[in-house]
N, C-alpha and C positions, 0 to 999 in steps of 0.2 A: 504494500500500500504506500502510494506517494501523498503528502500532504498537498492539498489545494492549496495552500497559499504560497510556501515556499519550498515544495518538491524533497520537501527532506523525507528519510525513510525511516528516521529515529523517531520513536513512539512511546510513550509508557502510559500505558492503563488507568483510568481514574476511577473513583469510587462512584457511587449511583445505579442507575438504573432507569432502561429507556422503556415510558409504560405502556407503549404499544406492542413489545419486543423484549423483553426479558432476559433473551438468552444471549442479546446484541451485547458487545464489549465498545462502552467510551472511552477514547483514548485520545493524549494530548500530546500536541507534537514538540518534542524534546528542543526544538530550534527557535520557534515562533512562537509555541503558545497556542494555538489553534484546538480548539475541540470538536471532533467530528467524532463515528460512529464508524465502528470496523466493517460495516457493508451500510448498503442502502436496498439490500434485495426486498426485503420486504416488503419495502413501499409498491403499491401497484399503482400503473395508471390511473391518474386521475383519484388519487388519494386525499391528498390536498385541499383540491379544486373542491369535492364532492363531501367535505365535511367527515373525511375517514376519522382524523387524528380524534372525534368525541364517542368515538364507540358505538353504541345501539343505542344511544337518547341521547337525541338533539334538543339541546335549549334553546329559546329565544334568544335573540342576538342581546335583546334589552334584560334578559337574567346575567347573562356572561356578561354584559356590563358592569351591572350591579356586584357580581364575584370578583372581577379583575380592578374597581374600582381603586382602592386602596393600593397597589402596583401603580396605577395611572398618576393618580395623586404623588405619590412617593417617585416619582419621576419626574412629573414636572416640578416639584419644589425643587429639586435637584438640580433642574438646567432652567429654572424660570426667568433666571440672571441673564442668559444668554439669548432667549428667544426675543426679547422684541423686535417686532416686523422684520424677523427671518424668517427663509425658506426653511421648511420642517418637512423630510423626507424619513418615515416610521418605516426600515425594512422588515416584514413578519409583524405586523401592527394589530396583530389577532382583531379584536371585534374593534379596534379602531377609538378606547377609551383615552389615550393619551392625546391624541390626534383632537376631539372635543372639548378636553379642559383645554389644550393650549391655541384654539383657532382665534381664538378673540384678541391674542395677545402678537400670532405671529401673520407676516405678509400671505405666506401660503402652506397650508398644511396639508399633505398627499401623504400616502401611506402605501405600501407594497405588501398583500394580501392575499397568499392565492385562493383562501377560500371564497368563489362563489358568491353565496349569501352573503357574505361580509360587503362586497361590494354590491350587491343590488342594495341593501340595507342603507347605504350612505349615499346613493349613486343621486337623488336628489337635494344633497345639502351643499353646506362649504368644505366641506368635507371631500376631497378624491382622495378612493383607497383603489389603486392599481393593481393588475392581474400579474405583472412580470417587472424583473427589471428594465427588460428590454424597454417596458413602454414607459417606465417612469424616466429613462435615457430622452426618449423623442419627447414626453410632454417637457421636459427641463429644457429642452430648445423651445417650443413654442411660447415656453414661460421668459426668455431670455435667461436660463439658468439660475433663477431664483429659488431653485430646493436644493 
């Protein structure tokens, strides 16, 4: 296994546990830092996109709010120094709670979401939560690079 970020082959094992996967081994790469997952076999098609990662009961996008709130919060007090009327680009922005405490205070707030529902969920607010990096690349030209 080579590291994505910088190709090193040195790895050692971390402690946890991946809860869709159990018998997956995380590990951290000796060079960079980086924490990935000893395969990605698992994941099938369209895993993501189709809401796999919550198991056999789907919440409301407005409960996983209400759960992840407190993370959201403890986030933005964290960088709320730094946000005004900056671009705010949330890679993996799960239901998109951080991205709503801070829209009022930043230029533009997008977010990089592959689930689905996450984005039809915000797709009429000020709110944009993006499907891919790819497209959050092209909207940051059309924004003149403001995220």
């Amino acid at each position: 296994m080579q590291c994505y970020l910088c190709h090193s082959n040195n790895f050692s094992e971390r402690k946890g546990e991946v809860r869709d996967a159990s018998s997956m081994k995380i590990l951290g790469c000796n060079e960079c830092g980086l924490v990935s997952l000893d395969s990605n076999s698992h994941i099938q098609s369209g895993f993501y996109e189709n809401s796999g990662m919550h198991g056999n009961v789907l919440r409301p996008i407005e409960e996983w709010l209400k759960e992840t709130y407190w993370d959201d919060e403890r986030r933005f007090e964290q960088l709320k120094s730094f946000l005004p009327n900056k671009g705010v680009l949330d890679f993996g922005c799960g239901a998109g709670g951080f991205l709503a405490i801070a829209k009022d205070l930043v230029s533009n707030a997008v977010g990089v979401e592959l689930e689905r529902r996450v984005q039809d969920y915000w797709k009429d607010s000020e709110i944009t939560i993006l499907p891919s990096i790819d497209e959050a690349k092209d909207a940051s030209r059309d924004w003149g690079g403001t995220i």
